[in-house]
C-alpha positions as CSV (number, residue, x, y, z in Angstrom):
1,X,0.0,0.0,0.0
2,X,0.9,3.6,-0.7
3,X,0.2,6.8,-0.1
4,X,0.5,10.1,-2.6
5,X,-1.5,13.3,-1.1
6,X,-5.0,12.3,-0.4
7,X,-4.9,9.0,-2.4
8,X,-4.2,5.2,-1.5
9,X,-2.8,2.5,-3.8
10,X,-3.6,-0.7,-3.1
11,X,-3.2,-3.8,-5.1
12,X,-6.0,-6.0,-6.1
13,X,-5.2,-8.3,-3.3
14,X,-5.8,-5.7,-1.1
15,X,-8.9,-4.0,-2.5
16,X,-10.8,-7.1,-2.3
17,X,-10.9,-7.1,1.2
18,X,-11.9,-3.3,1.5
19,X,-14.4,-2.6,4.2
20,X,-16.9,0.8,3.9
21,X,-15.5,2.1,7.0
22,X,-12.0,2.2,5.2
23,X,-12.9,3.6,2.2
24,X,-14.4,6.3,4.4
25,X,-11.3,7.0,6.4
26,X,-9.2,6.7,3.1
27,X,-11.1,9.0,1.2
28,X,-9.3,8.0,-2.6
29,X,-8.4,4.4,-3.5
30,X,-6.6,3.1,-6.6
31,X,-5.0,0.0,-7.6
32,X,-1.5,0.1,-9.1
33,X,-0.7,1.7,-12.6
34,X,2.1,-0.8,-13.0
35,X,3.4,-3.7,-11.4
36,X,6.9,-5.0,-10.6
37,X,8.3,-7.5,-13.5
38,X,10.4,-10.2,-12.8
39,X,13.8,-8.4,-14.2
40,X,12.7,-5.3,-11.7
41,X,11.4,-3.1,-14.6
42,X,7.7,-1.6,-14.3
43,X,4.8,-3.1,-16.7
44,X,2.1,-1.0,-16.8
45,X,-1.1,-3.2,-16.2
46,X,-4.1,-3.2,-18.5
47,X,-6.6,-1.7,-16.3
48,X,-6.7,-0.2,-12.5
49,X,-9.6,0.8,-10.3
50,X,-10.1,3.8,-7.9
51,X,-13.5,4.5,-5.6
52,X,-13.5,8.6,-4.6
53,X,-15.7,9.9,-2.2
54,X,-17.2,13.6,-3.3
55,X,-19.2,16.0,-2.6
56,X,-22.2,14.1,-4.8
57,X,-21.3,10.7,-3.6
58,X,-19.0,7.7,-3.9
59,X,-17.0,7.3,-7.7
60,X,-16.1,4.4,-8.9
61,X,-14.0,4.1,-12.3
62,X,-12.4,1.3,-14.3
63,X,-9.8,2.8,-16.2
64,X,-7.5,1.3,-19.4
65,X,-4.3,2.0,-19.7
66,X,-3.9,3.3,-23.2
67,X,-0.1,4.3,-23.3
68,X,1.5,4.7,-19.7
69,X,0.4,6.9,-18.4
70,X,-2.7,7.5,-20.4
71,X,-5.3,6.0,-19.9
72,X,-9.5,6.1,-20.7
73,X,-12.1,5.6,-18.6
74,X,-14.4,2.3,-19.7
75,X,-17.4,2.3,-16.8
76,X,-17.8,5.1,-14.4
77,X,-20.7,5.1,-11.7
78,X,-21.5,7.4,-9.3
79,X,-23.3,6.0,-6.0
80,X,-24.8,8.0,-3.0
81,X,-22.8,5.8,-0.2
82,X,-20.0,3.7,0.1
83,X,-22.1,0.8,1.1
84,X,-23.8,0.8,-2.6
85,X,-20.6,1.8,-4.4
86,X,-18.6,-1.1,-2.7
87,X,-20.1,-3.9,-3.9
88,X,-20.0,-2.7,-7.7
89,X,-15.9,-1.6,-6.9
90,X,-15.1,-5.2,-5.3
91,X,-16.6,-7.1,-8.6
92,X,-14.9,-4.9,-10.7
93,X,-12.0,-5.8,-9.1
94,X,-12.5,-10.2,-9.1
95,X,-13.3,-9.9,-12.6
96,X,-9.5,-8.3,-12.9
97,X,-8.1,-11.1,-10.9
């Protein structure tokens, strides 16, 4: 896990196992951009996560990485809690695995 300003990155492993009174104290969560390959380089991944709570409720994007560090945003949901937003982030996030 790391931390960059107000934002959390978490790998996949991690996210799964996300509770709603985390996200709430956490306030941003992403999974990683890039991952460790075996000859210690970094390989961007094909697609990361983040949940964001707002002013207007919880977001909750699945991004693809076009060309690191771009990337475009294929589903984006808005919720009014964590508790509904959760859910939708944590299958997002199996079907990755």
């Amino acid at each position: 896990m790391h931390y960059y300003g107000n934002e959390t990155i978490m790998s996949l492993d991690q996210v799964i196992h996300l509770r709603p009174n985390e996200v709430r104290v956490l306030d941003w969560v992403r999974t990683y951009e890039f991952l460790e390959n075996s000859a210690g380089e970094d390989d961007p991944v094909q697609c990361f996560l983040e949940i964001k709570i707002e002013d207007a409720g919880v977001r909750i994007r699945r991004n693809r990485i076009t060309e690191f560090p771009a990337f475009t945003t294929e589903q984006e949901e808005v919720h009014p809690d964590v508790e509904t937003a959760l859910p939708v982030f944590l299958r997002w996030a199996h079907e990755l695995l």
